[in-house]
N, C-alpha and C positions, 0 to 999 in steps of 0.2 A: 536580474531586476532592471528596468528601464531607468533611463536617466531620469533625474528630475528639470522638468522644463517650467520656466519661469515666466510669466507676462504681466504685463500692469491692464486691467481695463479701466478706462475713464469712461463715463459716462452720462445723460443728461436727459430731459425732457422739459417740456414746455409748452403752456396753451395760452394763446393772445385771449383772452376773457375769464379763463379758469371759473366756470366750464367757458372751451372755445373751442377755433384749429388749433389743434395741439399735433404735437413731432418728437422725435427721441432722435438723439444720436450719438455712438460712442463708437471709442476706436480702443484696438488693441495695441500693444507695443511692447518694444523688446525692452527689458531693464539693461540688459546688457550697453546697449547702443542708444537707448533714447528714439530709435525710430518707428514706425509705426508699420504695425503690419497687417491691419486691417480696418476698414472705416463699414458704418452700416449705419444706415439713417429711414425714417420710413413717418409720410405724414399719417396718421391716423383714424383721420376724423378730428370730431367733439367731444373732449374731454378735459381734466382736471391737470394740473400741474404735476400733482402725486402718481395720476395713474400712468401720465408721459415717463415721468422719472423712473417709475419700476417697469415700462416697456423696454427704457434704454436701457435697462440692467440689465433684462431677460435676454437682448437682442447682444450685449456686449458679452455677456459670457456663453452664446451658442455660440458667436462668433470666435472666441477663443477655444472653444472645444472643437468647432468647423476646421480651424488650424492644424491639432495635432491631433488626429481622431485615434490615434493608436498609442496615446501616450498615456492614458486609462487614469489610475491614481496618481501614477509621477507628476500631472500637471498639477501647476500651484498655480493661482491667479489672485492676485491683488489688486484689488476694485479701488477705487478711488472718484466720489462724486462729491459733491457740493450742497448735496442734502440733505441734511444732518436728521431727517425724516427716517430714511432708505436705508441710510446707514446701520444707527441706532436699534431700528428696529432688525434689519436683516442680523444685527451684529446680538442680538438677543437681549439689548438693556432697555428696551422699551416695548410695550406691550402692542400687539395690532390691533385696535380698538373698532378700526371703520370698517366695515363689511366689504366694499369695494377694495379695500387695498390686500386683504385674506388670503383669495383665488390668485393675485398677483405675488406675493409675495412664497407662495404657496407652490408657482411654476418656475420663480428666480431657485429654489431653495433644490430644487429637482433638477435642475440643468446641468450639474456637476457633484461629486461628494460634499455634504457640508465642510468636510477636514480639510479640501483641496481648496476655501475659499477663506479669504482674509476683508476686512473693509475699513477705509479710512476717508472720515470725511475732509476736504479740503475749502480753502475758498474759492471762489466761484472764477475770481482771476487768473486764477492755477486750472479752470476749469475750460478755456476760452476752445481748444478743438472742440470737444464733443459738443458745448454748447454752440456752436458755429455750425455743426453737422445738424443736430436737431433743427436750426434756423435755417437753413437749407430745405430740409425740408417740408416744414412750415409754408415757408416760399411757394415751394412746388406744388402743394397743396392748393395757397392759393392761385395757382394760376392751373390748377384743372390736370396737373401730371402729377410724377411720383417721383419724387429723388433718385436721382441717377450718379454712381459713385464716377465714371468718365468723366463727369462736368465739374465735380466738387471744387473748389479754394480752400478747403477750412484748415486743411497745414500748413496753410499760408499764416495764417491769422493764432497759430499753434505755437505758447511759450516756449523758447529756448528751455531741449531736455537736457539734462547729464546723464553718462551712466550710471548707473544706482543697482546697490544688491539686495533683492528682497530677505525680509528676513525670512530664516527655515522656517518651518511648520514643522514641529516636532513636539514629544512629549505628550501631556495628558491633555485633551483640547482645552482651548481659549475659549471665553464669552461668545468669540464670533461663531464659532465654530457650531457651540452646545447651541447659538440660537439658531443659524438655521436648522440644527437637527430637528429644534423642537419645532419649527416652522413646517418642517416637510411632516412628521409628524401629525402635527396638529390637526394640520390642513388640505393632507391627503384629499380628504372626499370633497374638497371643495375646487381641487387641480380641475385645469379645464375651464372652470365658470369666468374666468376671466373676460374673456368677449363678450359677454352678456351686457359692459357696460357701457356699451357704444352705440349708440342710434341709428335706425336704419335708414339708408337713404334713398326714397321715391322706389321701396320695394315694387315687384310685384304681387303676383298672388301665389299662397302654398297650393302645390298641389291637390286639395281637401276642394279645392273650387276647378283651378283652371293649370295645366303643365307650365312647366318655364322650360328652360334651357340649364344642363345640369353644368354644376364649377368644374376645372379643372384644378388639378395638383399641384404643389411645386416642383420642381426639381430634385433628383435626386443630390445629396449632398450641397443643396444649398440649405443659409441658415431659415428660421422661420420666418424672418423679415427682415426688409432690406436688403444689403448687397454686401459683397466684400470686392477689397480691390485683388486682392491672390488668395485664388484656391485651393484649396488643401489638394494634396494627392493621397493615393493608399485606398485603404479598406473605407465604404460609404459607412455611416453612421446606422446603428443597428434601426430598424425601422425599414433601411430600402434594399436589406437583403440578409439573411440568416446569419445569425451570430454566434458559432458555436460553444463561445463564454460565457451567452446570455442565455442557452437552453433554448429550446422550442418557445412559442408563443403560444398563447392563449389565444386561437382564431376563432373568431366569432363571427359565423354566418348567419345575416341578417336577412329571414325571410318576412315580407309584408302578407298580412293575411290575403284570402284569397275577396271574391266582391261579396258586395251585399247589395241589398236591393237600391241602395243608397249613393254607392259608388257609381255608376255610369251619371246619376244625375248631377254629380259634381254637390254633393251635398253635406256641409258643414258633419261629420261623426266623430263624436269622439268620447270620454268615459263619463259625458253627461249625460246623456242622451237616452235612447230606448235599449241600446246593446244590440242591435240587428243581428239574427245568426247570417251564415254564409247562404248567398242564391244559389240556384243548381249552375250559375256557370262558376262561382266563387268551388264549390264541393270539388267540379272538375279540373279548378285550378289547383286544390290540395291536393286532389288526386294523383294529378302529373307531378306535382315538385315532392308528393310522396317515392315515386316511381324512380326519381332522375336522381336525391339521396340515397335508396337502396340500390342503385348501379353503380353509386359515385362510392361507398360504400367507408366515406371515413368522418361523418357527423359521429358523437361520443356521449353526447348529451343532449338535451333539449330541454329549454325554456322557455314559457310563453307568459305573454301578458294575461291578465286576468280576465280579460275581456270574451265575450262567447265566440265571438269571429277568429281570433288568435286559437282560441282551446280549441277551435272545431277543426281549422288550422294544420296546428299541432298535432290535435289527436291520428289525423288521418296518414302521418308520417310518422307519427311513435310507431302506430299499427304496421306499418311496413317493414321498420327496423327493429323491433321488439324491445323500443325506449322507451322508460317511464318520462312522464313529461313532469316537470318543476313550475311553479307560478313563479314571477315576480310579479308582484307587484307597483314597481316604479318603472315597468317596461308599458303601463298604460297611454292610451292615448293622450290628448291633450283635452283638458274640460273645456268646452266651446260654451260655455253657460248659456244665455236665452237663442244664441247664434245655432243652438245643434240641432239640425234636420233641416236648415234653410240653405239654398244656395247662395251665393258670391253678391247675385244680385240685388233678391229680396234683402240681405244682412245693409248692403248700398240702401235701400228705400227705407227702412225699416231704425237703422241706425246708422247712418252716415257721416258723426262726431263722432261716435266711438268706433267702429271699422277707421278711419283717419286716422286717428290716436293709435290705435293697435298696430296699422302697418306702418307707422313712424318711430315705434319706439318698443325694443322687447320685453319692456318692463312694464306696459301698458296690457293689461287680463279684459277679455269680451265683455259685452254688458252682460250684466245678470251675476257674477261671482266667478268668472269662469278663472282658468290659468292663463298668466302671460308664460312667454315663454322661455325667458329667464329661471322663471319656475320650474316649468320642464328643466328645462339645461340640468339644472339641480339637482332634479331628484334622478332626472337618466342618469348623471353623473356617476351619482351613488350608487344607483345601480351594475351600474358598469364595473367600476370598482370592486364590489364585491363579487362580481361574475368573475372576474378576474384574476381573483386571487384564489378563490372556490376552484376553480376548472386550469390553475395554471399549465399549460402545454398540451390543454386537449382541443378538440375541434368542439366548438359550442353551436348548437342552430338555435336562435335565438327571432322567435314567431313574436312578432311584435307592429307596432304601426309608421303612417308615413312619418307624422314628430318626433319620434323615437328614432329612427333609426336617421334622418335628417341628420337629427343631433349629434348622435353617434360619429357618424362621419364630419362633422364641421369641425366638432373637437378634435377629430383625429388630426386632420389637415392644418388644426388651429387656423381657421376660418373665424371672419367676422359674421352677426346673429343675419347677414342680410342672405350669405351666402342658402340659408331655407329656402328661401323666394328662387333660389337658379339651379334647385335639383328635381328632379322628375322621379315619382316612383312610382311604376306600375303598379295593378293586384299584384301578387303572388310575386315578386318582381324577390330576386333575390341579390345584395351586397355582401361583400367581404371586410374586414377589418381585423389586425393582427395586432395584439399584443404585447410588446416586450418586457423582460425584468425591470429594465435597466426605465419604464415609462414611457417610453417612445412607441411610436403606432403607424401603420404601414398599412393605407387603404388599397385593396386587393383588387376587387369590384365594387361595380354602381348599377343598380338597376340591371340588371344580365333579366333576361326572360326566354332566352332561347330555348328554354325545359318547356316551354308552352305551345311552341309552334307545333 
């Protein structure tokens, strides 16, 4: 049995207007020594006080997990913030009331066992690194970069620590303990939605009008944000390479339907719309990514959107592998409401306050009743989720559209909602995305179309 490994995270967030620029920052450290063994800070954007304060949770204990990645349950981590909000609630004596703080508290709760985490709120005087870190990068923010841990001071400005000994975690759980369980619980299908609450900034346009340029990834074994000042060594974090205590993943090959008469015109489609079946070049593009899974020969299941381009899709690859095809349902496109069957431009002449509204902000839905895409996030979410758990450790081909599978990948990478605006997806265009037990997700491919050539 592995030793039991002990650290303190402090942590912090903060927005100069709440809502404003807002920043997180928090550092790990030894109890043994008082010194500090990791700092991670990261501006944001525009956001609330609350939603800062549970980004520096989420960010302070990857970062202590980033530390010892092979120390599993033995780690213990003792959080320690100033916000007697985060606390309370994470610690299970207060109830999550506000919807934005849900999907946050929902991904702090999944970062670690509930057992392996403890919380104590402090005063904010006892607080001055992390809050130094977060202001840091607040700073950076505003001056158009991003916090950089080489340049930092904030252990400067860091109260005199003692050695201190945490107490064990033993016995039948504590408050803290039963509420994040009931937290990750609760809040499962909501994991993920978290970046839905940040604003996008002078997007461009989703592929539905005009390409972008697709995101890249982070690094392997870095945290999800921010930096540390040392690196972990050993085995990377399950996500960037097979874990065999974590079993196979649940891989979910995401293919885009094939075109429709709709597609080359760059023209608004989606589950409001007429439901276009596939054109004869869309049928020849089913045809092929039929062709290229029966050589490739280890899809296991298939799923499609409910939509007729997806099923026609679908069907012409079940036919090849001799799979029954499954609907989802929340694998649907996005409803464009009075925007569907228009291109980029007429939606520009036609409604150019509400196109402005939409690509400034993801919680902003097309004229006419359509979905924002907040909304989407949501309900792919959930859908996800339950594909997930349904097909654990099989291969899924999963026929669905560009906002869906976008999605898919942003949350994987835990990407901010702008990241939609800088992915490209062909027709027929096929991505990868892996599963883990343990929550974690490991984007495979983006857009690959080589099966077409």
């Amino acid at each position: 049995m592995s030793a039991v490994r002990q650290v303190v995270v402090e942590a912090d967030g903060g927005s100069r207007g709440n809502p404003g620029p807002a920043g997180y920052g928090a550092v790990v450290i030894d109890p043994a020594t008082g010194e500090p063994l990791a700092e991670t800070a990261e501006y944001i954007g525009v956001a609330t006080n609350n939603v800062a304060e549970y980004r520096g949770l989420i960010a302070g204990l990857s970062a202590a997990k980033a530390l010892f990645p092979d120390a599993g349950d033995a780690l213990r981590v003792h959080v320690r913030m100033d916000s007697k909000l985060v606390v309370e609630q994470m610690s299970g004596r207060w109830k999550i009331k506000h919807p934005d703080m849900k999907p946050l508290a929902a991904r702090a709760a999944a970062v670690l066992p509930p057992s392996s985490v403890t919380y104590e709120w402090i005063p904010r005087a006892q607080n001055k690194h992390a809050d130094r870190l977060a202001n840091e990068a607040m700073d950076a923010g505003r001056d158009g970069r991003q916090w950089e841990a080489s340049a930092s001071t904030a252990v400067l400005d860091a109260p005199a620590r003692t050695p201190s000994t945490l107490p064990p975690v033993q016995g039948p759980p504590g408050d803290q303990v039963a509420g994040a369980a009931k937290a990750r619980a609760a809040l499962a299908a909501a994991r993920g939605a978290a970046d839905t609450l940040f604003p996008v900034p002078e997007p461009g346009v989703p592929d539905t009008t005009v390409p972008a340029a697709p995101v890249s990834a982070p690094a392997p074994g870095q945290p999800a944000a921010g930096s540390t000042r040392q690196q972990p060594s050993g085995t990377p974090q399950a996500g960037w390479s097979s874990a065999p205590d974590l079993g196979a993943p649940a891989t979910l090959v995401l293919l885009r339907h094939g075109e429709t008469a709709l597609t080359p015109e760059k023209r608004f489609s989606g589950s409001g719309g007429t439901d276009p079946e596939l054109s004869a070049t869309g049928r020849g593009q089913a045809e092929r990514a039929a062709a290229y899974f029966a050589a490739l020969g280890t899809v296991q299941e298939i799923v499609s959107s409910p939509l007729r381009r997806c099923r026609e899709t679908a069907a012409a690859v079940a036919g090849r592998l001799g799979l029954d095809v499954r609907i989802e349902e929340g694998l649907r496109e996005t409803d464009f409401g009075a925007w569907e069957g228009l291109t980029f431009g007429e939606v520009r002449e036609r409604y150019a306050d509400d196109l402005t509204a939409w690509l400034a902000s993801p919680d902003t839905a097309p004229t006419g009743g359509g979905e924002s895409f907040a909304e989407v996030a949501e309900r792919v979410a959930a859908a996800r989720d339950r594909i997930v758990a349904r097909y654990a450790g099989r291969t899924v081909l999963l026929v669905t559209h560009v906002t869906p599978i976008k999605t898919l990948v942003r949350l994987a990478l835990g990407a901010p909602p702008e990241a939609l605006f800088r992915m490209e997806l062909s027709a027929a265009s096929i991505s990868t995305v892996a599963y883990y037990a343990d929550g974690n997700a490991s984007v495979r491919l983006l857009n690959d179309t080589s099966h077409l050539g």
